[in-house]
C-alpha positions in Angstrom: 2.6 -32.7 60.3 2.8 -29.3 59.0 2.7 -30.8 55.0 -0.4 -32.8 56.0 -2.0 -29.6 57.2 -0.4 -27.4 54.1 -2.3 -30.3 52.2 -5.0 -30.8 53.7 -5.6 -26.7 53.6 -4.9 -27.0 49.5 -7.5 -29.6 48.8 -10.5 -27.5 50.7 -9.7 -24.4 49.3 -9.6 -25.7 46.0 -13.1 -28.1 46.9 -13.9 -24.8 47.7 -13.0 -23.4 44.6 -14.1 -25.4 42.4 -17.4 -25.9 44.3 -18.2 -22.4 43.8 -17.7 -22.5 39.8 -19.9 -25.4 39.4 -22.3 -23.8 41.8 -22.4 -20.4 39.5 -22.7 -23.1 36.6 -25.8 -24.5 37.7 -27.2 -21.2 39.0 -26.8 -19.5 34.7 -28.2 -22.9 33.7 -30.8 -23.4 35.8 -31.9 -19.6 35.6 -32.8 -20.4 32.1 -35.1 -23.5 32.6 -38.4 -22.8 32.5 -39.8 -25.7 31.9 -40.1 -29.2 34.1 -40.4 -29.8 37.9 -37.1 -29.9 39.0 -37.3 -25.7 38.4 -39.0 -24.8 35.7 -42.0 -24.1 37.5 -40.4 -22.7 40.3 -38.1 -20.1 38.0 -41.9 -19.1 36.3 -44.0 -18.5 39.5 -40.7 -16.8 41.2 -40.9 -14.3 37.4 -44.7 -13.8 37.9 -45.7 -13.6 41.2 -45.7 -10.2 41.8 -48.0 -9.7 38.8 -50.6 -11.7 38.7 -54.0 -11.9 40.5 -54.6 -15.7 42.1 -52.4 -18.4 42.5 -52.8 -21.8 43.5 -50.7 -23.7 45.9 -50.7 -27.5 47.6 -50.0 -31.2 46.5 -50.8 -32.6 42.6 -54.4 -32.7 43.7 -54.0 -28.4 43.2 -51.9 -28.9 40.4 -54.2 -31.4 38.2 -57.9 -30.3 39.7 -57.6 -26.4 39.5 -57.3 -24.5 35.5 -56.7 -21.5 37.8 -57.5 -19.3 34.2 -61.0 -20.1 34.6 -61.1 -18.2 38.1 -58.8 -15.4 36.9 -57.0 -14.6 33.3 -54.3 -13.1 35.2 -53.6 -16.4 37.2 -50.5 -19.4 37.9 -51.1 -22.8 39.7 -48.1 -23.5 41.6 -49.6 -26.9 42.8 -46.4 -29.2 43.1 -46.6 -33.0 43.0 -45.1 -34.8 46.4 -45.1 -31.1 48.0 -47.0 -30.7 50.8 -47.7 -27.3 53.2 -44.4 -26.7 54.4 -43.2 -26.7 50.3 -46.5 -24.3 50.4 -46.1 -21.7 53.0 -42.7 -20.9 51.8 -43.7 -19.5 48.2 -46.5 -17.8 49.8 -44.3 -15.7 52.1 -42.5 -15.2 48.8 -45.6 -13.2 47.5 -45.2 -9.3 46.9 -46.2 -8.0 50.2 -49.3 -5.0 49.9 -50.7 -6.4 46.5 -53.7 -7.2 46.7 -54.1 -11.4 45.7 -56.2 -14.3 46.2 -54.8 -17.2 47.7 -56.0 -20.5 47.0 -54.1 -23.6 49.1 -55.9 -26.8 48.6 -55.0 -29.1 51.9 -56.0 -32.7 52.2 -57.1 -34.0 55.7 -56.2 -37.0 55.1 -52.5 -35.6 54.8 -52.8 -32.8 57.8 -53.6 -35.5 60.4 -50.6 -37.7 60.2 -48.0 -38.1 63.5 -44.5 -38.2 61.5 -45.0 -35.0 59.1 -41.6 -33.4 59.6 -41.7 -30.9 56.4 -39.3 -32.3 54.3 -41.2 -31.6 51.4 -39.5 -27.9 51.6 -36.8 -29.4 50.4 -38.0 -29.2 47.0 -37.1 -25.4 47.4 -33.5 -26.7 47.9 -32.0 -25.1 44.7 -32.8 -21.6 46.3 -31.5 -22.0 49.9 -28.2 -20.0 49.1 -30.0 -17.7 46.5 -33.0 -16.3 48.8 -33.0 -15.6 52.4 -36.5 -16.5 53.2 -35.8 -20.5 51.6 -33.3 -20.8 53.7 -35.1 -19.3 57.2 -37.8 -21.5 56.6 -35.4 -24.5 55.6 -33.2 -24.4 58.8 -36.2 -23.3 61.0 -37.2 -27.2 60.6 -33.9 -29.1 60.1 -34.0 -29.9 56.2 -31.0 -28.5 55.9 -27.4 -29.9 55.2 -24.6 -28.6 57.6 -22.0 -29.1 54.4 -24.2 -26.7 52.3 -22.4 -23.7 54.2 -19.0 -24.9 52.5 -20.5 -26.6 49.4 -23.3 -25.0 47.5 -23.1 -27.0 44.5 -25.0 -29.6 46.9 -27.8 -27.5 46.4 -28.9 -29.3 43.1 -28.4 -32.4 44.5 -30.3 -34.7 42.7 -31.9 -31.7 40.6 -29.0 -31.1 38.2 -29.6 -33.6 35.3 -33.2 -32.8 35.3 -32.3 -29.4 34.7 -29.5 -29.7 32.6 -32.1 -31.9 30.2 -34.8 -29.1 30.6 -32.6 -26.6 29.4 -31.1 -28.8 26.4 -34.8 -29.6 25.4 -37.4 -27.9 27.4 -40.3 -29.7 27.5 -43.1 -27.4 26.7 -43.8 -23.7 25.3 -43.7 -22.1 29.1 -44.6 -18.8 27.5 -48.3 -20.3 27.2 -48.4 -22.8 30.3 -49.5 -21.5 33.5 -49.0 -24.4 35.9 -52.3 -26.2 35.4 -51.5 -29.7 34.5 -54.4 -31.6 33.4 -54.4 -35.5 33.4 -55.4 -37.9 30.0 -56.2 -40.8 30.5 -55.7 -43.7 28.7 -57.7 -47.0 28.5 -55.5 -49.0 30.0 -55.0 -46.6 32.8 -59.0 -46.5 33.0 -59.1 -50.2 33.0 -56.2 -49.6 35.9 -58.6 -47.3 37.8 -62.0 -49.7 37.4 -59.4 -52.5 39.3 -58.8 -49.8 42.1 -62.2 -49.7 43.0 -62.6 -53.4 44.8 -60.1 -52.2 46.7 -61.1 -51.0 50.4 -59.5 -48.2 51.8 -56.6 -49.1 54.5 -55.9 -45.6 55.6 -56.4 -45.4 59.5 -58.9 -43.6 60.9 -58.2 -42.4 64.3 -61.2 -40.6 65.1 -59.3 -38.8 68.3 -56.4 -38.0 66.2 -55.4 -34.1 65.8 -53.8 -31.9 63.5 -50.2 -32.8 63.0 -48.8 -29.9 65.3 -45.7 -28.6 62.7 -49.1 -28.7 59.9 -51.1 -26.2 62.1 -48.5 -24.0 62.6 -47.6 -23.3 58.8 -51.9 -23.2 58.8 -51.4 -20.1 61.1 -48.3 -18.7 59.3 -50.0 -18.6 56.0 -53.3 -16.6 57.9 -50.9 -14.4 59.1 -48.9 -13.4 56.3 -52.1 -13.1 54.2 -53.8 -11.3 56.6 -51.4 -8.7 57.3 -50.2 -8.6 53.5 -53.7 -7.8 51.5 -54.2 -11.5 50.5 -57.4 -13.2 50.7 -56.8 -16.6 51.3 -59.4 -19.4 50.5 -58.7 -23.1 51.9 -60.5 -26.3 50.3 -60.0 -29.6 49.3 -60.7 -30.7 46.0 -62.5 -33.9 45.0 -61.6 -37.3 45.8 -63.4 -40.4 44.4 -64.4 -41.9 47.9 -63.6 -39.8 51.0 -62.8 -41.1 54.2 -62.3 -40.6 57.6 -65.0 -37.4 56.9 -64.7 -36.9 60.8 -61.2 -35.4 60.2 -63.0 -33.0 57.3 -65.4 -32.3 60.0 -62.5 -31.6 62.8 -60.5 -29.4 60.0 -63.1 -27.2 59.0 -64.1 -26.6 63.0 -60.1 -25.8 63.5 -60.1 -23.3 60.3 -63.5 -21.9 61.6 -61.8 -20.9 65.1 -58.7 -18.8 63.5 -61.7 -17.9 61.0 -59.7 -19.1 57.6 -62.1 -19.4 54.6 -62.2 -23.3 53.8 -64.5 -25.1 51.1 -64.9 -28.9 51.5 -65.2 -30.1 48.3 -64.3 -33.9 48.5 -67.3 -35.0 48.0 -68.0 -33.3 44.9 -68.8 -36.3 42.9 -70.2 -39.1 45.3 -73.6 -39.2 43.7 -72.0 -39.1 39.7 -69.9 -41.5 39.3 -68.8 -41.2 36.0 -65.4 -42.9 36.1 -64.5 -40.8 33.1 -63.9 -37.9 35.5 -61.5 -40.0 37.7 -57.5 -40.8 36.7 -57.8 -43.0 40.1 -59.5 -42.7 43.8 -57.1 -39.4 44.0 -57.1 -37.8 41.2 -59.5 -36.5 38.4 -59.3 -36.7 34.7 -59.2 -33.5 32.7 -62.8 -33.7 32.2 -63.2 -34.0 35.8 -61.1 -31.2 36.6 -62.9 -29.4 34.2 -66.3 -30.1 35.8 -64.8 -29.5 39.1 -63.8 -26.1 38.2 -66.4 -25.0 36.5 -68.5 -25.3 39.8 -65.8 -23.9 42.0 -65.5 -20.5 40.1 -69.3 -20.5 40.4 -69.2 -21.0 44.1 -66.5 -18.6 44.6 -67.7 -15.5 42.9 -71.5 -16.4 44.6 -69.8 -16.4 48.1 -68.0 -12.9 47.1 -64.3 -14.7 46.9 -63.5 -14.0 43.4 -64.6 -11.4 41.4 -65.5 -12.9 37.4 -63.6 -13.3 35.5 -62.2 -10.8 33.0 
């Protein structure tokens, strides 16, 4: 019995061991990738964000529809495709506190209204639970973490390591000019794709006595808050989408947002009477031409309703 225990004892200290060294591996890799998804992005808003001006946040609808350097030179879209607000409200709370910023979160009804939202989108902060307090709060405040990540923090790049370890091999961009706006080309069989799409009803469900997923509204009302007390003004809206539905959610969501008096712009309807299908990628998403369209107007309508100040 006690060489089973004296063995058992050697292989976890050296798991242990060896877990650690692989962990501080990853962290001097991965603290030099600055390109890609699986960090990249992350590692550049995490060296910028506490001097620049506005930054973007939400799902790949923020990410493609938003060239945030059109609202402010000194800008960064952290829009994240597959995030949603839990991925969101973290990196806000990561903002300098004081400094004055605009916020810009673009949220999707048709996202916010859903029964089964359990934030595990935050897990795509997972490479920084062990390496920043305020990841990891907001990570075991909901569950999404991993009881073996106290013992093993190598299990923190689960999954992300050989995207990072390629990113740092061959990064795949100039990061010193990108600044998280990625706009989508499309091709023509992609556009041919999209024109398919279109006899295609909608299946999504419209519960018109449906609410606010409860765990949504409560990040909603932690991102007011930390804006609020931290000099941020925070500006909610939803870009364009090719066909909107379910508007009596849009309706419902802007009433809710009205109540804690949060700023939102319903902008979903931007291009129902164009339809140019040139601006559109699919139903979703808009083409680079589309997003630049779309933000064209949405600098204009920001700085006419005092929310940005032009650009300089």
């Amino acid at each position: 019995m006690k060489s089973t225990l004296k063995l058992v004892l050697i292989i976890l200290l050296l798991t242990y061991g060896i877990d650690k060294v692989v962990y501080l591996v990853l962290n001097k890799i991965s603290d030099n990738v600055m390109t890609g998804q699986s960090i990249g992005k992350l590692n550049q808003f995490l060296s910028q964000k506490d001097s620049i001006n506005l930054i973007a946040f939400g799902t790949s609808r923020s990410n493609h529809h938003i060239d945030v350097k059109k609202l402010n030179i000194s800008s960064y879209n952290m829009g994240m495709d597959g995030s949603s607000i839990a991925y969101a409200a973290t990196l806000i709370k990561l903002l300098p506190k004081g400094k004055d910023q605009t916020v810009i979160l673009n949220i999707d009804p048709n996202k916010l209204f859903i029964d089964d939202y359990d934030g595990s989108d935050i897990k795509g902060l997972i490479t920084k639970y062990n390496r920043n307090r305020t990841v990891k709060e907001d990570i075991k405040d909901i569950n999404q973490d991993n009881v073996l990540q106290y013992f093993l923090w190598s299990l923190d790049y689960n999954g992300k390591a050989l995207g990072i370890v390629k990113n740092y091999i061959s990064p795949k961009y100039d990061y010193e000019s990108y600044y998280g706006f990625d706009p989508l080309e499309v091709s023509e069989t992609q556009a041919e794709q999209f024109k398919n799409t279109l006899q295609i009803e909608s299946t999504y469900d419209c519960d018109k006595k449906k609410n606010i997923n409860p765990l949504v509204w409560k990040y909603i009302n932690v991102i007011k808050v930390f804006c609020e007390e931290n000099n941020k003004t925070l500006i909610m809206l939803t870009t364009p989408t090719y066909e909107p539905v379910c508007k009596v959610q849009y309706v419902k969501l802007a009433e809710k947002l009205k109540s804690i008096e949060v700023t939102y712009k319903d902008y979903s309807g931007f291009f129902t009477q164009n339809k140019d299908l040139t601006y559109w990628k699919d139903k979703t998403h808009l083409s680079s031409k589309g997003a630049t369209v779309f933000t064209e107007f949405l600098k204009q309508d920001l700085q006419k309703n005092n929310l940005i100040k032009p650009n300089n």
